[in-house]
TIDREN-515880 format. One record per residue (C-alpha): x, y, z. Coordinates in Angstrom, 1 decimal. Layout:
! TIDREN-515880
c1,c2,c3
X,Y,Z
...
***
This chain:
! TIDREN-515880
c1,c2,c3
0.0,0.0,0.0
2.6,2.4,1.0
4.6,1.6,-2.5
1.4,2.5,-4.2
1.3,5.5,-2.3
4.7,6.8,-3.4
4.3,5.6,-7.1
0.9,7.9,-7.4
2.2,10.9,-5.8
4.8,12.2,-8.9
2.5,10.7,-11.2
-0.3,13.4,-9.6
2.2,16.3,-9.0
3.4,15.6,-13.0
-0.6,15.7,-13.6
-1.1,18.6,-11.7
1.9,20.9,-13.1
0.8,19.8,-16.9
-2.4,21.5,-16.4
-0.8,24.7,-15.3
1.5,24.9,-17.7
-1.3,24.5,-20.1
-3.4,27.2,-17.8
-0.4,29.8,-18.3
-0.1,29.3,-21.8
-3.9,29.6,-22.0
-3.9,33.3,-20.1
-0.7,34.0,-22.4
-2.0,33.1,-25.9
-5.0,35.6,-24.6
-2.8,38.5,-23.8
-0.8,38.1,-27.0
-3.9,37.3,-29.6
-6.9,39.1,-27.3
-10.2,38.3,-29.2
-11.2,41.5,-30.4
-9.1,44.3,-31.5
-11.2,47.5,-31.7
-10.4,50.8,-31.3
-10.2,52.7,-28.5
-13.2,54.0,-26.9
-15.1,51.4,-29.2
-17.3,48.8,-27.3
-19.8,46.0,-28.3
-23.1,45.5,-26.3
-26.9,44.2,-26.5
-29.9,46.6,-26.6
-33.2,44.8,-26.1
-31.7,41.9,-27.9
-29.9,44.2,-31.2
-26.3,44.5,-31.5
-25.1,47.2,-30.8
-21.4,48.9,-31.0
-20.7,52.2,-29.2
-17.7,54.7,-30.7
-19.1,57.9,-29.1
-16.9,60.3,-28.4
-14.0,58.3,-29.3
-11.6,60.7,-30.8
-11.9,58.9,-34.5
-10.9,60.6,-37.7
-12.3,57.8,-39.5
-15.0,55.2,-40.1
-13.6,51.8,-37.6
-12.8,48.6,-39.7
-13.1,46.4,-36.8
-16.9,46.6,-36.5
-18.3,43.2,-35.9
-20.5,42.1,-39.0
-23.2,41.3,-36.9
-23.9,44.8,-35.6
-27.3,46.0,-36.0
-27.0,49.3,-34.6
-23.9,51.5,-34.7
-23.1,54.5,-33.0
-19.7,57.0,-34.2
-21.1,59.9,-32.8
-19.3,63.4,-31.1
-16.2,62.2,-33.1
-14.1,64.1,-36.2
-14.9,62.4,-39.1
-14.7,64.8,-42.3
-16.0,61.9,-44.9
-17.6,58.7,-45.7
-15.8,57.0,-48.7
-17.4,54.5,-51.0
-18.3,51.3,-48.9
-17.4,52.4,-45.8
-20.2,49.9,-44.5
-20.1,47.2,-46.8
-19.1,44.5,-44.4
-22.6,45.5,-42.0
-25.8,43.7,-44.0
-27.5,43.3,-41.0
-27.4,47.0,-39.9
-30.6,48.4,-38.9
-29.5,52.4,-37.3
-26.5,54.5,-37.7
-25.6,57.4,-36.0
-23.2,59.8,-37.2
-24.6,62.7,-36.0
-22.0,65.5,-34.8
-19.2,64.8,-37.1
-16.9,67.0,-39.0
-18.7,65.0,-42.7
-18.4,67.5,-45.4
-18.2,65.2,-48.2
-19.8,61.7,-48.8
-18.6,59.6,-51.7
-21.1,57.9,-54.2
-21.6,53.9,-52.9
-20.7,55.1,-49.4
-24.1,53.6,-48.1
-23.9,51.0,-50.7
-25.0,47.8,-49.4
-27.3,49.0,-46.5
-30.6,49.3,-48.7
-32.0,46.1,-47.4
-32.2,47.0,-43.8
-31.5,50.2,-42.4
-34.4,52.3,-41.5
-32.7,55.1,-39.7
-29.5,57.3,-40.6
-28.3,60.4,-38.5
-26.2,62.8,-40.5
-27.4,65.9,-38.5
-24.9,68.5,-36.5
-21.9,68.0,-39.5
-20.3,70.4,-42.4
-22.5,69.2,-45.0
-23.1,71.9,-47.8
-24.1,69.8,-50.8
-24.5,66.4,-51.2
-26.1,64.8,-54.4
-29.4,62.8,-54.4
-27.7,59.5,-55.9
-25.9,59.3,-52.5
-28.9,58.1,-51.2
-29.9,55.8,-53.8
-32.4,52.8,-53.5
-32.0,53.9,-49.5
-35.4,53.6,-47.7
-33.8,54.8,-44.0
-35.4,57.5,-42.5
-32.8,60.4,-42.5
-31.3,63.2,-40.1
-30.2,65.9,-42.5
-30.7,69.1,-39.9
-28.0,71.3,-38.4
-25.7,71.6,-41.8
-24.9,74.9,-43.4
-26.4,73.8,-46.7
-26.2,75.8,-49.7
-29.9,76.1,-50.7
-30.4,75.5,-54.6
-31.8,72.6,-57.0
-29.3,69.7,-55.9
-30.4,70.3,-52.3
-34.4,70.4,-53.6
-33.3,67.1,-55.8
-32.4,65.5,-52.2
-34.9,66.2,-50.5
-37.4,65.3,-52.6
-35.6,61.6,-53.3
-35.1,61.1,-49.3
-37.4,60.1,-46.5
-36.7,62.8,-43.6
-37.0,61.6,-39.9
-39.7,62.5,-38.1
-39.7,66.7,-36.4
-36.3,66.8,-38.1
-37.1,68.9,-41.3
-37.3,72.1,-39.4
-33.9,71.9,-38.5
-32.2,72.1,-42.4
-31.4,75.7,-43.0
-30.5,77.6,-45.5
-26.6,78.9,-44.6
-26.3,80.0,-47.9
-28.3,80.3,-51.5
-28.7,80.8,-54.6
-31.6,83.7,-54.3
-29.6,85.9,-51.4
-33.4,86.1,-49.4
-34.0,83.2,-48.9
-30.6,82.4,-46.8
-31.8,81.5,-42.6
-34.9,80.0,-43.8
-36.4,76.8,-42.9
-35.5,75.0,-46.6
-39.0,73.1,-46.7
-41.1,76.2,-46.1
-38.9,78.4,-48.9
-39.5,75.3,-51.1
-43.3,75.9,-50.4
-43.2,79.1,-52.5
-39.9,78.8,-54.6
-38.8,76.1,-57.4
-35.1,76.3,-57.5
-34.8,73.8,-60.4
-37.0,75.6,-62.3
-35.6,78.9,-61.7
-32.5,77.0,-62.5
-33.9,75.8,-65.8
-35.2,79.5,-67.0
-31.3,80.9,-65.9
-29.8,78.6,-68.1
-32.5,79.3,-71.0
-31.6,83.0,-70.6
-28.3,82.5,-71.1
-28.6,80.3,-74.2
-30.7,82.7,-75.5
-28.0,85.1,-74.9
-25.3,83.1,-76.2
-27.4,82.4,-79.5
-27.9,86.0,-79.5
-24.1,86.6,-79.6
-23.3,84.7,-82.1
-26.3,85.8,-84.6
-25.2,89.5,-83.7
-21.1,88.4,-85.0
-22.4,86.6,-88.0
-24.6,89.6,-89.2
-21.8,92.1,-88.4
-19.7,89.7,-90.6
-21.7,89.7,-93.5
-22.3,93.7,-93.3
-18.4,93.7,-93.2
-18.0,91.7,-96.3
-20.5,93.9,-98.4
-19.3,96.8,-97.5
-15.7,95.3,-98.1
-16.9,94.0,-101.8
-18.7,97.4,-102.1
-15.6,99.8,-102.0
-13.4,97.1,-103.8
-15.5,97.4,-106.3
-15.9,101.1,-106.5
-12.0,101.5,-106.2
-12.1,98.8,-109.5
-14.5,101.1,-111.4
-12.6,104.1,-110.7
-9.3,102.5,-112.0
-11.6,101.2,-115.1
-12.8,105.2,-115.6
-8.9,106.2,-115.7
-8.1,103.6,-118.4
-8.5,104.4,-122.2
-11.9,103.5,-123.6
-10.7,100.5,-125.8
-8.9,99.1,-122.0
-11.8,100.0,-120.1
-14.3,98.0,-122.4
-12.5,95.2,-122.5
-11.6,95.1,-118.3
-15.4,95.9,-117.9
-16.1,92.6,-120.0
-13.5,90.9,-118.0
-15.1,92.7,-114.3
-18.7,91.7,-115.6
-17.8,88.2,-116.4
-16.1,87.6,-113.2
-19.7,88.9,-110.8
-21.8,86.6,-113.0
***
């Protein structure tokens, strides 16, 4: 009995320092590989059962990479991002909000929603640097959309966005005109000067103006031409019958012939 005794005890102290050598390179492997590398200030969590993963306020100058595919609602709010580029959520087909509300965006690449047709039904862009953005931006996009606090420039590609966009509820008050085309209508609500005021048609008749004007310019060179090159012929061909009266009348007969064969 004793014999067995002393045969089992290296065998369970070799047993027992296996396992903690396996333990340590356990806690190791998860300080050197951790399981999820996202930036700083960037955390995952669950909101009545959605996805969710926070970046407010995180200092970034960009749209994260790291954001787990599964993430149906995304938050990169209070940071300083000046731009979206094309497919900047590409990798996110299940995302259903996104937030990127107080930014520095001022510019937002074609196909940078591109992707996120299927399923997102709300989009804050409100409290940024947007001035202009074009309507195809949005395209096929059925989200609700936070276009307010921007210092938008007021004109027919801003009307065009509007009118292809779904605006989020009590949000339409808030988009401004910081500049425009027609200097009275600048700090006014943008829907109520669009009540009274058709900037793509007033767009359309400035441009039919100035067509007309160019035409006009052109029809006005062409007739000053062809007075020029009468009046030109005219005293060329007084100065010819002139030299014709000064010739001898045997000379001039025959350079008449010549003149009056020549016109016909």
């Amino acid at each position: 009995m004793t014999a067995a005794r002393g045969v089992l005890c290296p065998i369970t102290m070799g047993l027992f320092l296996q396992s903690l050598f396996l333990l340590l390179l356990l806690l190791l492997g998860s300080c050197l590989h951790p399981a999820a590398a996202f930036p700083k200030g960037c955390y995952p969590s669950e909101e009545k059962g959605l996805k969710t993963f926070r970046c407010s306020n995180a200092q970034l100058t960009e749209v994260p990479r790291d954001i787990p595919n599964d993430t149906n609602k995304l938050y990169l709010d209070f940071n300083q991002i000046p731009f979206l580029p094309r497919d900047a959520f590409r990798d996110l087909p299940l995302l259903l909000e996104l937030d990127l509300s107080h930014n520095a965006i001022s510019r937002i690449e074609s196909g940078a929603f591109q992707g996120l047709a299927e399923h997102l039904h709300s989009l804050d862009l409100s409290s940024n640097r947007l001035v202009s953005v074009s309507k195809d931006t949005f395209s096929n996009l059925k989200a609700k959309v936070n276009l307010s606090n921007n210092p938008w420039l007021c004109d027919c590609r801003l009307q065009e966005l509007i009118r292809a966009v779904e605006l989020a509820a009590d949000s339409s008050g808030g988009i401004m005109c910081d500049s425009s085309t027609q200097e009275e209508h600048v700090g006014k609500a943008f829907l109520q000067v669009m009540a009274d005021t058709d900037f793509c048609n007033a767009y359309k008749k400035t441009t039919d103006i100035a067509m007309l004007v160019t035409m006009f310019g052109w029809f006005a060179m062409v007739i000053s031409y062809l007075v020029y090159y009468v009046r030109q012929n005219q005293e060329d061909a007084r100065r010819h019958l002139e030299y014709l009266k000064s010739l001898p009348s045997k000379q001039r007969r025959s350079e008449e012939s010549s003149t009056i064969s020549t016109v016909v």
